[in-house]
SEDO-170415 format. One record per residue (C-alpha): residue number from 1; x, y, z. Coordinates in steps of 0.2 Angstrom, whole numbers. Example, Ala and Ser with C-alpha at 12.3 -4.5 7.8 and 13.67 -1.06 7.14 Angstrom:
2
<num:1 | px:62 | py:-22 | pz:39> .
<num:2 | px:68 | py:-5 | pz:36> .
This chain:
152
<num:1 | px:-307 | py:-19 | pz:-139> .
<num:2 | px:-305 | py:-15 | pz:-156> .
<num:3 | px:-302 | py:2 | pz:-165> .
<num:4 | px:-305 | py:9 | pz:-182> .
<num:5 | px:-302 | py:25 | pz:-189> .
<num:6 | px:-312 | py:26 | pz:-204> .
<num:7 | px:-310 | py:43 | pz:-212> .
<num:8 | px:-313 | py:53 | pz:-229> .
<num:9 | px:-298 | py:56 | pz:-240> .
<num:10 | px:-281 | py:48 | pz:-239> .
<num:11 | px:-267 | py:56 | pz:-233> .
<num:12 | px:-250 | py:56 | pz:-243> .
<num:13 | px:-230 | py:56 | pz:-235> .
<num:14 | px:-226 | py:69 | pz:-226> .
<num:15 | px:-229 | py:76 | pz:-208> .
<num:16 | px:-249 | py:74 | pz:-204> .
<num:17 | px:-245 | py:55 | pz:-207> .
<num:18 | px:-228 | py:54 | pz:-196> .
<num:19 | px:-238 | py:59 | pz:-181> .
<num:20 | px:-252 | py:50 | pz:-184> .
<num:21 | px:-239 | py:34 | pz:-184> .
<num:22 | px:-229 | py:41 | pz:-170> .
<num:23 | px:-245 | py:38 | pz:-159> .
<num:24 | px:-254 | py:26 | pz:-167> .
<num:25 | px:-240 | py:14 | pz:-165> .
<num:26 | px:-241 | py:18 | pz:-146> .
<num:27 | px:-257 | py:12 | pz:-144> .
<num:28 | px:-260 | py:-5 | pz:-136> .
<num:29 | px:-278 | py:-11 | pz:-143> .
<num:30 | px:-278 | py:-15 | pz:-158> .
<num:31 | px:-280 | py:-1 | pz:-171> .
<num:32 | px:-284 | py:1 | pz:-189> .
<num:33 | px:-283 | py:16 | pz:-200> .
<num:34 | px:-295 | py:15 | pz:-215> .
<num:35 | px:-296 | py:30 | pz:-229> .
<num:36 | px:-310 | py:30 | pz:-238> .
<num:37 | px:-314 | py:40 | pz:-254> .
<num:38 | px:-329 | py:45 | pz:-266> .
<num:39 | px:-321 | py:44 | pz:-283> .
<num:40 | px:-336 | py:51 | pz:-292> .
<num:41 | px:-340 | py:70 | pz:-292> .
<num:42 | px:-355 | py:74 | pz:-284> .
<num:43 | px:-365 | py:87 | pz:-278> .
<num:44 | px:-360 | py:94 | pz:-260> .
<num:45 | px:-377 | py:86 | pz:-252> .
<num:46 | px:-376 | py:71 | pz:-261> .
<num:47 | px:-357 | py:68 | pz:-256> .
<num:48 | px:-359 | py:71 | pz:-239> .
<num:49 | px:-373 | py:58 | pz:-240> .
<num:50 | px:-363 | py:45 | pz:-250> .
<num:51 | px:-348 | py:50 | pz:-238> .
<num:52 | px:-356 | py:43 | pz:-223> .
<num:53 | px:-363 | py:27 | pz:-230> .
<num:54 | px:-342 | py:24 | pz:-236> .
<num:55 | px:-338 | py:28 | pz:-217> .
<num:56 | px:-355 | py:16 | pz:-211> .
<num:57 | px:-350 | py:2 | pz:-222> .
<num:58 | px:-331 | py:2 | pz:-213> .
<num:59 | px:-336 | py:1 | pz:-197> .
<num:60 | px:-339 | py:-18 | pz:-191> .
<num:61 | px:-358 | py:-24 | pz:-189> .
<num:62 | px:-362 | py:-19 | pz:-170> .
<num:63 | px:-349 | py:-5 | pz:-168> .
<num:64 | px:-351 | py:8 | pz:-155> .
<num:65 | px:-347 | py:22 | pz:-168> .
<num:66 | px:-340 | py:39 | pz:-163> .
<num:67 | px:-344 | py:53 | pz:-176> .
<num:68 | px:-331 | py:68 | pz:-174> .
<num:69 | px:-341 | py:83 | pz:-176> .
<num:70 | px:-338 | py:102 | pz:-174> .
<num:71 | px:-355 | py:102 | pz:-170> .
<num:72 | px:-350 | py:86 | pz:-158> .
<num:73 | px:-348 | py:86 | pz:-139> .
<num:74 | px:-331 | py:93 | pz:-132> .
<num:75 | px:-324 | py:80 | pz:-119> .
<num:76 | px:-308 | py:85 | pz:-109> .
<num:77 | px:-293 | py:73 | pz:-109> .
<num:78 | px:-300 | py:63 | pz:-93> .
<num:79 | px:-319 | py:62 | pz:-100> .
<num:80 | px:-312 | py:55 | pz:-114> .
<num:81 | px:-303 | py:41 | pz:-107> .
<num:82 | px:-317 | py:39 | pz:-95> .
<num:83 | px:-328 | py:36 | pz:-109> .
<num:84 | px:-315 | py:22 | pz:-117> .
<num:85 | px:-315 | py:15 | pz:-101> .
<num:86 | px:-334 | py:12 | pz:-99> .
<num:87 | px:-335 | py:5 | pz:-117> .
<num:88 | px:-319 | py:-6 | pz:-112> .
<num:89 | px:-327 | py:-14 | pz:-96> .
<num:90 | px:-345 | py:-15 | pz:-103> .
<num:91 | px:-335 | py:-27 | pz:-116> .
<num:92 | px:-339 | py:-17 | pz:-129> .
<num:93 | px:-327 | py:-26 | pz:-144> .
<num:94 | px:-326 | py:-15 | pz:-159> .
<num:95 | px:-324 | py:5 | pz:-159> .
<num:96 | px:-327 | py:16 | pz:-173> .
<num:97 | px:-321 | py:32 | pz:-175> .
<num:98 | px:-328 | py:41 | pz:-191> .
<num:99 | px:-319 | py:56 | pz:-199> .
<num:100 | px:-329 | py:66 | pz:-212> .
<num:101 | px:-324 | py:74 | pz:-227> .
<num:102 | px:-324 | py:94 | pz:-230> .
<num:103 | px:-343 | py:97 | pz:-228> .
<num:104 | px:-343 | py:85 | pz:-213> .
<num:105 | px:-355 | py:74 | pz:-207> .
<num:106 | px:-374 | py:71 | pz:-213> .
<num:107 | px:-388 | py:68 | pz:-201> .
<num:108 | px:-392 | py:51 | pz:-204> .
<num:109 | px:-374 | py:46 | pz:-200> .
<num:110 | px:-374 | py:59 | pz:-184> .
<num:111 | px:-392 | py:51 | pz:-180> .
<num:112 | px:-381 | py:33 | pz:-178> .
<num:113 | px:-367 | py:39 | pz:-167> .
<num:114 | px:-365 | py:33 | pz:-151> .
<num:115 | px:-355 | py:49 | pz:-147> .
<num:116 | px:-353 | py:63 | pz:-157> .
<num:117 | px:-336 | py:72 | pz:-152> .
<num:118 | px:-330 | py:90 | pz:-158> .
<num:119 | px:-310 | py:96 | pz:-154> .
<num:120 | px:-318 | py:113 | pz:-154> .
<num:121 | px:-325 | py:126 | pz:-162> .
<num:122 | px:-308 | py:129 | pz:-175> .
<num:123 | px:-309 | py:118 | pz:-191> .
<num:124 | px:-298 | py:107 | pz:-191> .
<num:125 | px:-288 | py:97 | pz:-206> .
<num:126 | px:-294 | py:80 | pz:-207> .
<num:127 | px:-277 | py:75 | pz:-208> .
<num:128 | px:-274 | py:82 | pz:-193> .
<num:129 | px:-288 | py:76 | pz:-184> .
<num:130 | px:-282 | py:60 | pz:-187> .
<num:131 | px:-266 | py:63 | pz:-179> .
<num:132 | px:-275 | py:72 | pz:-164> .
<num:133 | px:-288 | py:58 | pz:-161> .
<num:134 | px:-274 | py:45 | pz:-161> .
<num:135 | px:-263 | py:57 | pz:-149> .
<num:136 | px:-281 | py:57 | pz:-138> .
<num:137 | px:-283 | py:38 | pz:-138> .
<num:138 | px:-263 | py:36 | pz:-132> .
<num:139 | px:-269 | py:50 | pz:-117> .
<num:140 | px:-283 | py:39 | pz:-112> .
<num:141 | px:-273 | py:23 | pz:-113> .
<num:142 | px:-257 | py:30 | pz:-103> .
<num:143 | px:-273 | py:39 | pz:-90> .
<num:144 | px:-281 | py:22 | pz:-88> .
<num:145 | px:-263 | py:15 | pz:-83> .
<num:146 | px:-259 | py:27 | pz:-71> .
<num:147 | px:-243 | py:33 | pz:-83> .
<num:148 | px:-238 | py:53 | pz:-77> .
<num:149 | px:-240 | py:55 | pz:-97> .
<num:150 | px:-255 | py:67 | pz:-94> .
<num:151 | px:-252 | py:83 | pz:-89> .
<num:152 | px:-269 | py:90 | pz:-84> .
């Protein structure tokens, strides 16, 4: 199984970006990071809109696509690699996870998701989000292996 992260906005140096690598480079499937941006300045309905068909268009044809949403589904560490695991056995080959910018997702991309999956109620910085879904993805991994890594 294959994994994207296909997100809005890029992220510079600096600490957001070292954790993000410190688990991503943990991680035994293959994973991509790609940042995606709308250069053009439009207006907040419009963006959102145009954000989602940037995040759509990374995700490989077929893609079981995860949305992260506060409005999303909240899955406890063990759900979550529960979830990886059915997708892995029912030889799903390419997962997408799709970040949004700062107004979120639009309906038509929700519409698509296979899953739509919130860390809570709190915003969250999407940079961060990145780090904390790949920390979430090392979890699972290390769950499905039987590693003591998990703490419940």
């Amino acid at each position: 199984m294959k994994l994207l992260i296909a997100c809005i906005g890029r992220t510079g140096r600096g600490p957001e970006r070292d954790l993000y690598q410190h688990y991503a480079g943990r991680i035994r499937w293959p994973l991509t990071l790609r940042e995606l941006e709308e250069k053009r300045r439009l207006p907040p309905a419009q963006l959102v809109l145009r954000e989602g068909e940037l995040l759509l268009a990374a995700a490989p044809a077929g893609a079981t696509l995860v949305a992260l949403d506060r409005r999303g589904r909240a899955l406890d560490s063990q759900a979550f690699a529960d979830r990886l695991a059915r997708w892995r056995d029912n030889s799903v080959s390419d997962l997408a996870f799709l970040i949004g910018g700062a107004e979120g997702h639009a309906e038509p991309l929700l519409k698509q998701a296979d899953l739509v999956l919130s860390f809570g109620a709190m915003t969250w910085p999407h940079q961060l989000a990145r780090a904390m879904l790949a920390e979430q993805i090392y979890r699972a991994q290390q769950l499905l292996a039987g590693h003591p890594y998990h703490r419940a």
